[in-house]
N, C-alpha and C positions, 0 to 999 in steps of 0.2 A: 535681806534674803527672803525671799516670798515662801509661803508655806501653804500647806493644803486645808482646804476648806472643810468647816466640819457639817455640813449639809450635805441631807440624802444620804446618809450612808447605807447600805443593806444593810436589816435587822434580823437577830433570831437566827436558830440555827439551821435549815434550811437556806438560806440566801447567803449565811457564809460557806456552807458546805458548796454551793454554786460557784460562787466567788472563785474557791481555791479550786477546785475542778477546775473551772475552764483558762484559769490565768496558771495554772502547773503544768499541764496536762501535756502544751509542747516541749515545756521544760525538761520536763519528765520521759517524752518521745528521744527528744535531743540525748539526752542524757544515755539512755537507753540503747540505742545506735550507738554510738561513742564506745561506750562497755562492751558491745556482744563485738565488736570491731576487736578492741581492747585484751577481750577476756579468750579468741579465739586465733588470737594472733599467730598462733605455732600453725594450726589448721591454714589461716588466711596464706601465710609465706608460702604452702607448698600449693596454693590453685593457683594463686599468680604473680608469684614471685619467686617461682623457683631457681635455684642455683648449685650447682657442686657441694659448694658449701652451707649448712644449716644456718649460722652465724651470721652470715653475711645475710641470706634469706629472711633471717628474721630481723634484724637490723635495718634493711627494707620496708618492709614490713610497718615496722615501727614509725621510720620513718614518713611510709605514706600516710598514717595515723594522726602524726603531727604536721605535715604539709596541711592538712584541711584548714588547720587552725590559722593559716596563714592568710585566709579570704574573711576571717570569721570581723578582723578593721575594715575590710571594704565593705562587708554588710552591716556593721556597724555605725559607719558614716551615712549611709543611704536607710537604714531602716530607722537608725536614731532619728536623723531627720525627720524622717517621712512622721516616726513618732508625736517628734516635737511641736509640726505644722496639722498631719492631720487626724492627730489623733493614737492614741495606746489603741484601744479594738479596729482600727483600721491596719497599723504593725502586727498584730496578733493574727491577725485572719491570713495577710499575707506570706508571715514567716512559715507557718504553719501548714500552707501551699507550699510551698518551696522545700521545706524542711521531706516533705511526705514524696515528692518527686524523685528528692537524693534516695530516699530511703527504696523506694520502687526499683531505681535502676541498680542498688549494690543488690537487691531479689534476685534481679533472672540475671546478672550478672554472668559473661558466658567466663570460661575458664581459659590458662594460658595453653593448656593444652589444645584447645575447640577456637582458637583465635590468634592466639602468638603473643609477640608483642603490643598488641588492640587492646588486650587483656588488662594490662597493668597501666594504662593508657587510661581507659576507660574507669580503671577503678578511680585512680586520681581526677578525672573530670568529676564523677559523683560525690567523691569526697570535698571538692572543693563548694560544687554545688551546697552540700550541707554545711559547710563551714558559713558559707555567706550567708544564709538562710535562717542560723540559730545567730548571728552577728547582732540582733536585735530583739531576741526573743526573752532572754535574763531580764535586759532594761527593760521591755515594754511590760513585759509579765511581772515584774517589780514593781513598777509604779502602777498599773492597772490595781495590785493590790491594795499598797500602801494608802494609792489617793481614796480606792473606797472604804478604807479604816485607816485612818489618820490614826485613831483612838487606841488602837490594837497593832502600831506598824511591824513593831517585834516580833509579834506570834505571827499576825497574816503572812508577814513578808520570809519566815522561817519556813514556812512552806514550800517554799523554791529546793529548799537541799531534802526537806522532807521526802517530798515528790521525786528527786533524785535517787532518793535511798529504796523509796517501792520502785524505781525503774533497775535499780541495780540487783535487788530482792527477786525480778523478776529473770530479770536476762541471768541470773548467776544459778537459778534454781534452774533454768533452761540449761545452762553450762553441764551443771551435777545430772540431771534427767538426758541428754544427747552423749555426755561420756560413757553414763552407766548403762546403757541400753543400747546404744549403735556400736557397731564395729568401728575399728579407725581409720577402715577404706570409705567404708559408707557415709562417716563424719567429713573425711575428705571431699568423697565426690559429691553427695548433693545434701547432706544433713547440717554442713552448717550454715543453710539458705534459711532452715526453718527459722530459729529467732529472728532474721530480715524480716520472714512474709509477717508474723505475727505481731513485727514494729509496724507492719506498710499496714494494719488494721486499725491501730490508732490515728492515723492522722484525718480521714475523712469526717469521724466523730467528734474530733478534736476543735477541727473547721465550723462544721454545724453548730457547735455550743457556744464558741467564740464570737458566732455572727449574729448570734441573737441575743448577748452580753449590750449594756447602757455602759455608756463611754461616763469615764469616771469625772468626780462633780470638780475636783482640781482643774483640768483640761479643759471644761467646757466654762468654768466660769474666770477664768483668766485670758486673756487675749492672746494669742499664738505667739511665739516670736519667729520675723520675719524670716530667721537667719539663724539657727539656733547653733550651729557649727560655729558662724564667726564669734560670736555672742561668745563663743564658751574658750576657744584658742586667745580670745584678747582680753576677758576680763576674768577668769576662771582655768587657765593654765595651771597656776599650782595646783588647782583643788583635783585636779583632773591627773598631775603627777603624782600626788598624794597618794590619790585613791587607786591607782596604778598597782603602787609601792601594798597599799593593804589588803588586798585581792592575793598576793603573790604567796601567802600562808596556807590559804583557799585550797588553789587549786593545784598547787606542789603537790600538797597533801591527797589531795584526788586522784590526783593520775600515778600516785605513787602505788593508791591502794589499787587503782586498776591495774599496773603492770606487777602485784604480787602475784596473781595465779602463775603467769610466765615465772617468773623469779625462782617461787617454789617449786615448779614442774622441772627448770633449766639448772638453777645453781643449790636449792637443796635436796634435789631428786627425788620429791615427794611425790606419789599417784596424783593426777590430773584429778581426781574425784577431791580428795584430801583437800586439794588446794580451792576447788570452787567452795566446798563446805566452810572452808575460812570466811569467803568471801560474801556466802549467801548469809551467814551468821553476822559478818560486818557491815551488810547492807540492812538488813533487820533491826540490828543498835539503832542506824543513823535514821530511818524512819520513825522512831520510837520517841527519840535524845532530841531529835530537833526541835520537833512542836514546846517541849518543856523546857527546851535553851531560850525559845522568843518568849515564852511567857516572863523565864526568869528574867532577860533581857528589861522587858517592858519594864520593870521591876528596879533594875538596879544600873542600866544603861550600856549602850551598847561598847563602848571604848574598851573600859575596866573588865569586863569577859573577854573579849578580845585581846586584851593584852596578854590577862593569864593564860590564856590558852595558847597565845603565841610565845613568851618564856618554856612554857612548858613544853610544847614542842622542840625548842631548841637543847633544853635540858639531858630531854629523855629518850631522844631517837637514836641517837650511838648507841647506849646501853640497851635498848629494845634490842637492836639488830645481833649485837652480841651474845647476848641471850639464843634469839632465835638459832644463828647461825651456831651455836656450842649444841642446843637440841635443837633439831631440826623434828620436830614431830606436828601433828594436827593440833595439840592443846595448847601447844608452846605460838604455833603459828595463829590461834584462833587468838589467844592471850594478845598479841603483837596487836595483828590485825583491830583487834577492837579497841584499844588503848590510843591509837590513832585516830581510829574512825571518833570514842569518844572525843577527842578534843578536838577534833575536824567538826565536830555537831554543833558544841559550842562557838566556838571562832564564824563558822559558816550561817548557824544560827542565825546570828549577830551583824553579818555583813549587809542583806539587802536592806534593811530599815538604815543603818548607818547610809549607805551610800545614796539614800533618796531624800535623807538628813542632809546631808552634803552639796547637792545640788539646787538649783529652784525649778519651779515648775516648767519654768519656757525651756529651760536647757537641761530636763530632769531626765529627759530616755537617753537625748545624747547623750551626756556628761556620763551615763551609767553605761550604756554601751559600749561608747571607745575605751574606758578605763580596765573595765573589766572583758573588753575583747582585745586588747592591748595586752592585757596582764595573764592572760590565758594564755597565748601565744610563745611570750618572751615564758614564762613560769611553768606551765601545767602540759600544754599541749606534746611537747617535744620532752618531756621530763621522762616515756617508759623508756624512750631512747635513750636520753642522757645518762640515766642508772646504767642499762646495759652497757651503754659502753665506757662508763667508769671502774664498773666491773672487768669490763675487755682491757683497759688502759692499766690500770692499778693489782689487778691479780685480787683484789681484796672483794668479799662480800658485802662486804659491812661498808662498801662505797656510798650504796644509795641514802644513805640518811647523812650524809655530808652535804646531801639537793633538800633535805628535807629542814635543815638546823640551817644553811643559806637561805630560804626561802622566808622561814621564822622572823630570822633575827629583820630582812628587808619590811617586814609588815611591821616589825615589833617599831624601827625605827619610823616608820612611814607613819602608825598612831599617833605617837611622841608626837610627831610635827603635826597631826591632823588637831590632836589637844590644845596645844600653844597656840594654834592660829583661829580654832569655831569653837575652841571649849567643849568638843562633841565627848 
């Protein structure tokens, strides 16, 4: 298996503070979008997805949420690619166009009231547009990292969910400031555009930083491979179901913590404020946890974190839910909330240095792309639906962490195998 070269790497703290700017920064765009989508879903259902029914509305809703995610393999086959042949900063520059397009068009978005059915039409065009668009952007931003610190892959590459957590810090402090201050006609009709316009401001700066980034010493001092798609379906099939399977802890856990504000607004009838304050406090942890998950990482390896943090999840998520659900309050929800997000820090931590462990360099965005925009999809994407309507199906609250303890146990077993077979 080929590995990354230890030449050239940036030095000093300055060139890594660069570093992770520019190779997070769509990450962190993505991420971003995703949540203020996510976190404003009750709002989103009534501009254009209205119906008789609330339920149904937001179940809608939800599900156009997770439709995105369904384009996120087609840009991952094509930006992998493009990765693999010509280049991490050549995939970087592009996603990050495309990513700032989607982002523009849910801005002026018109409403189903001012268009009809164009309206819900139109949403799902832009939402697919960003699906495809971030399809490449985790792997390229991953191994952009990694290959410029081989040395440090654990901490660089933890930057990814870092970056995640000041994107959620931001859009859920937006959430707590547009509830407390707007009316909820005024949130309806044109207040929750605001956190769109102020996503559509990062991406041109995003662009700029990215194009003037040195293509990493991996990439350039290895020969391309011709064909990095076929290359990896006939000789790296398992590693690539593997990594599928271990991604799947990841992002349960992610999108579970993004449909809590819903959850607590809808089934423990807490104030909308209460429930962003969980959230901004959750997303705070995970900025924090993550940097010192990679370093501990670097330290002790990525598997063995990884495992614990995935038992433990499987352990502990019924009895969180139950708790909450017996008090439903803010300390009780913030308690939940961060007790997840901690071991989401860890486990996530831990994943992009593993998965670029996992791969070689000619097949190193692909291999990370399709695995992890595979495993977003079938696990994370469709997951604030799945809870809802487990809830709808079973009468129980305490439904959603039966997706969080399945999600667990599929990575826990998916390491097992990744162990036996690289010793990773």
């Amino acid at each position: 298996m080929s590995t990354t070269t230890e030449t050239a790497h940036p030095r000093g703290a300055g060139a890594a503070a660069k570093l992770i700017f520019a190779s997070s920064l769509g990450n962190a765009l993505e991420f971003y979008e995703i949540l203020v989508y996510g976190y404003f879903a009750v709002v989103i259902a009534k501009v254009f997805f209205p119906t008789a029914d609330q339920t149904v509305s937001l179940l809608v809703t939800l599900g156009s949420f997770g439709i995105s995610f369904l384009a996120r393999p087609v840009g991952a086959i094509f930006l992998g690619d493009y990765g693999d042949r010509k280049g991490r900063k050549n995939a970087l520059t592009l996603s990050i166009l495309l990513m700032t397009i989607g982002t523009g068009l849910m801005t002026i978005m018109p409403s189903y009231n001012a268009v009809g059915i164009a309206a819900p039409i139109l949403v799902l065009c832009a939402r697919l547009l960003q699906g495809f668009s971030v399809g490449g952007e985790f792997a390229s931003s991953t191994a952009f990292l990694v290959e410029h610190r081989p040395d440090r892959a654990g901490f660089f590459g933890s930057w990814q969910w870092s970056s995640q957590g000041l994107a959620g810090l931001i859009a859920t402090g937006l959430g707590v400031l547009l509830t407390t201050t707007m009316t909820a006609d005024d949130l309806q009709a044109w207040g929750w555009r605001i956190p769109f316009a102020i996503g559509l401001l990062i991406g041109p700066l995003g662009y700029y930083i990215r194009s003037h980034m040195d293509e990493t010493p991996a990439f350039t001092d290895h020969a391309p491979a011709q064909a990095p798609l076929r290359e990896l379906f006939t000789d790296q099939w398992d590693r690539l179901l593997l990594t599928i399977g271990v991604v799947a802890a990841s992002t349960g856990s992610q999108y579970i913590l993004v449909y809590m504000p819903t959850y607590a607004i809808r089934e423990l009838h807490l104030p909308s404020t209460l429930a962003f304050t969980a959230a901004v406090v959750a997303a705070a942890l995970q900025t924090v946890a993550v940097p010192f998950a990679g370093l501990f990482v670097d330290r002790v390896g990525q598997s063995r974190v990884m495992m614990a943090a995935a038992a433990l999840f499987a352990l502990t998520a019924f009895p969180a839910f139950v708790i909450l659900d017996a008090h439903p309050s803010l300390a009780v929800l913030m308690a939940m909330v961060c007790w997840i997000t901690l071991l989401k820090s860890f486990f996530s931590g831990a994943l992009p240095s593993l998965m670029a462990k996992i791969f070689p360099v000619q097949t190193r965005v692909t291999g990370m792309a399709l695995s992890y925009n595979i495993s977003v999809p079938l696990f994370g994407g469709f997951a604030p639906l799945i809870a809802a309507s487990l809830i709808q199906l079973t009468g129980s609250k305490l439904s959603p962490s039966f997706y969080l303890i399945g999600t667990a146990l599929v990575s826990l077993a998916a390491l097992i195998g990744l162990r036996a077979k690289m010793r990773v």
